[in-house]
Wavefront OBJ file of the C-alpha trace (Angstrom):
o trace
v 46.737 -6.370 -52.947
v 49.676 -4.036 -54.026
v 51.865 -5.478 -57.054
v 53.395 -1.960 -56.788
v 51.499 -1.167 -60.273
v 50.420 2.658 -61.242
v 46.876 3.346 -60.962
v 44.870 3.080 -64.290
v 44.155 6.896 -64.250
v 47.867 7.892 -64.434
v 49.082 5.288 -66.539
v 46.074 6.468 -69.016
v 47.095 10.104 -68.543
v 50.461 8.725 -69.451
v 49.418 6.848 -72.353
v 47.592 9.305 -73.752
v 50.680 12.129 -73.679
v 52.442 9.613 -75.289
v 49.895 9.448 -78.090
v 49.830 13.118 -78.607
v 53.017 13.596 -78.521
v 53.447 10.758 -81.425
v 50.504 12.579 -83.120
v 52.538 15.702 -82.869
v 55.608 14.284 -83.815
v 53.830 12.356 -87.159
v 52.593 15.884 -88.122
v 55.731 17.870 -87.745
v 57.552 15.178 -89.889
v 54.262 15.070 -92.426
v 54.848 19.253 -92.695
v 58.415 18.671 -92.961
v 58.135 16.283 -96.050
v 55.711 18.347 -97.318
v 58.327 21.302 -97.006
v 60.661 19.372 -98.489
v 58.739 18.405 -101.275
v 57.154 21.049 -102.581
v 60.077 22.733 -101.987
v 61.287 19.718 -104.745
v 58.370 21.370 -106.954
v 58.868 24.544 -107.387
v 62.628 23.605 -108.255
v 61.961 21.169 -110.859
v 59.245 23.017 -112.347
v 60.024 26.893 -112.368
v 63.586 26.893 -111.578
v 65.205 24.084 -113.982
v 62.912 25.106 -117.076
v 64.429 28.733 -116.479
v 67.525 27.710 -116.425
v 67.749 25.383 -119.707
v 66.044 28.403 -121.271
v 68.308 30.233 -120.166
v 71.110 27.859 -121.277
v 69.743 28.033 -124.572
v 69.164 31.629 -124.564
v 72.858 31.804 -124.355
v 73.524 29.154 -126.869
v 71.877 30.971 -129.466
v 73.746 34.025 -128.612
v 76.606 32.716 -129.317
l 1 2 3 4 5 6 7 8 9 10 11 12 13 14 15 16 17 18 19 20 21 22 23 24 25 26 27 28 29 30 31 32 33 34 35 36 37 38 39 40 41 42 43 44 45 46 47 48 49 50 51 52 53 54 55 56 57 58 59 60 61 62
């Protein structure tokens, strides 16, 4: 009989670009975090130690 249901093959194909496409989506947000923070990194540890040296650098000069 016909309950007017998709054959398994195409809702399997279907299912199956839906789980790529989640894989894909979890990696571009897991390389965007990443981005973000390392991004968080190199601030925090080259960029604010510079700048309170630099701070100081110019306290002492004065």
């Amino acid at each position: 009989m016909d309950y007017g249901l998709p054959p398994i093959e195409k809702s399997r194909g279907r299912s199956r670009q839906a789980q790529l496409l989640s894989a894909e989506n979890t990696a571009l947000r897991i390389l965007w975090n990443f981005a973000i923070y390392s991004d968080c990194i190199v601030a925090s540890c080259i960029h604010l130690p510079l700048a309170i040296r630099q701070e100081r650098l110019e306290t002492k000069a004065n």
